[in-house]
Each structure stands twice: as C-alpha cells, then as structure tokens.
C-alpha positions as CSV (number, residue, x, y, z in Angstrom):
1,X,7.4,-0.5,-2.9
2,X,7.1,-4.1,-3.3
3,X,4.7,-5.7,-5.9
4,X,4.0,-9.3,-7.3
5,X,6.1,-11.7,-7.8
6,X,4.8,-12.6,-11.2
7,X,6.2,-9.1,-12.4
8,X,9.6,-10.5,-12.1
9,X,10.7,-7.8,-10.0
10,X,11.8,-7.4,-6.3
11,X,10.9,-4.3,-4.2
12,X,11.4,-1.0,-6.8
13,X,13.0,1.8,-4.9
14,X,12.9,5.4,-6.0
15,X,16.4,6.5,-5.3
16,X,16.1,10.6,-7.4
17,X,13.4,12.6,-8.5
18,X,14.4,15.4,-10.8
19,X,14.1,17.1,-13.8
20,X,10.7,15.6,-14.5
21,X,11.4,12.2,-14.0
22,X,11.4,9.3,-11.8
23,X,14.7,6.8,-10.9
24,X,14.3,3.4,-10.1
25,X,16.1,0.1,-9.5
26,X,14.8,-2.7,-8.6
27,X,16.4,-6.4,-8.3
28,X,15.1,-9.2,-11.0
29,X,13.6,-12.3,-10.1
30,X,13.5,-14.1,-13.1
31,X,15.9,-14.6,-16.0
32,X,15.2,-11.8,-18.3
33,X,14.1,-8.4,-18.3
34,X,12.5,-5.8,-20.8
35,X,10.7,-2.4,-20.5
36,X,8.9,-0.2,-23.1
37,X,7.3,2.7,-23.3
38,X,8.5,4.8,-21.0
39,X,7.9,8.6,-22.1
40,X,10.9,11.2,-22.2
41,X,13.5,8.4,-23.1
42,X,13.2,6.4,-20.1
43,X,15.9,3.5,-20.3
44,X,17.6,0.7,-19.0
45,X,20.6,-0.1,-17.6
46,X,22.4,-2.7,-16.1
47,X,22.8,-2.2,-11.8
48,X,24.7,-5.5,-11.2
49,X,23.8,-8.1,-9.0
50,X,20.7,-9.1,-11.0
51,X,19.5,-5.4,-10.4
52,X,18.1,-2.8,-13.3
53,X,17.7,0.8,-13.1
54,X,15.1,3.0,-15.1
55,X,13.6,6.4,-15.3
56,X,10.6,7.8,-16.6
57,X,8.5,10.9,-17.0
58,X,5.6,11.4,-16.7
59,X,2.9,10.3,-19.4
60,X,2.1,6.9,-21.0
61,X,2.6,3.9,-18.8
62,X,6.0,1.4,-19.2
63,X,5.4,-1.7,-19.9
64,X,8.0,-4.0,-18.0
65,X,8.6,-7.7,-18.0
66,X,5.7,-7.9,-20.7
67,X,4.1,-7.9,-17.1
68,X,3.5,-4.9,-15.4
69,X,2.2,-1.1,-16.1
70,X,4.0,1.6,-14.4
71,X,2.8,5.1,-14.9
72,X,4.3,8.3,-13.2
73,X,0.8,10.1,-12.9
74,X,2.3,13.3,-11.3
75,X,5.8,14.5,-10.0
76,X,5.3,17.2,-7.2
77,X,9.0,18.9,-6.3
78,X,10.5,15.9,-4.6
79,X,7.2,13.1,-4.8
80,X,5.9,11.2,-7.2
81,X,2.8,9.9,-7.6
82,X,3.0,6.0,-9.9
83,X,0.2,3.7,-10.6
84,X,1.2,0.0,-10.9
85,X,-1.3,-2.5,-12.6
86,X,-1.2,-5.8,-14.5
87,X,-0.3,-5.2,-18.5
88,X,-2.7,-5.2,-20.4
C-alpha cells in the first residue's frame, strides 16, 4: 500500500501473516527511521537497500517515523485488516 511521502516511507508490503501478526517491509525515503509501540514485540530490522522490515500484532497502534499510526485492527486466517493515520 502506498502512503505519504511525509511518513518517510515508500510503498509497505505485507509479505506473511501468521501467528497473530503482521510482516512488513517497506523502503525509507528519508535519512532515519524509528518505530514504537508495536504490541507483541514488534521490531525492527535492517532489510538492506534503505529498506526496514517490522511486525506487529494486533492492539495499540505503532508509531513510525514520529510520523505515522499503523494499527493492525483485525487478522482473519490469511488478511489483515490496518488502519494508517497521521501521529498524533
């Protein structure tokens, strides 16, 4: 899905959903990157290329890039339902 270039993100892809929780990578546009609060120990990691990955369950919304709000509202088998706002 793509979303706005002031997140600092290029198009996020879901690339699993399993075991109550959402994967993701996306590419970066700008020249840092930070998430928080994903529930179920979401993390980060590195995916090259300018690229992060991260996983979350569902519950309380990340916060990512100080920027965007993702929150995996509902997982159902194999889709996911995630709402994407402006932080804040």
């Amino acid at each position: 899905m793509t979303v706005p270039a002031r997140y600092g993100l290029g198009p996020i892809k879901v690339t699993a959903i399993a075991d109550g929780k959402v994967d993701m990578v996306a590419a970066l546009t700008g020249s840092g990157y930070s998430v928080s609060g994903c529930s179920g120990g979401g993390g980060v990691s590195s995916a090259g290329g300018g690229g992060v990955g991260f996983s979350c369950s569902e519950g309380p919304a990340a916060t990512i890039n100080n920027a965007m709000s993702l929150k995996v509202v509902d997982i159902l088998d194999a889709a996911a339902v995630l709402r994407i706002e402006p932080a804040g």
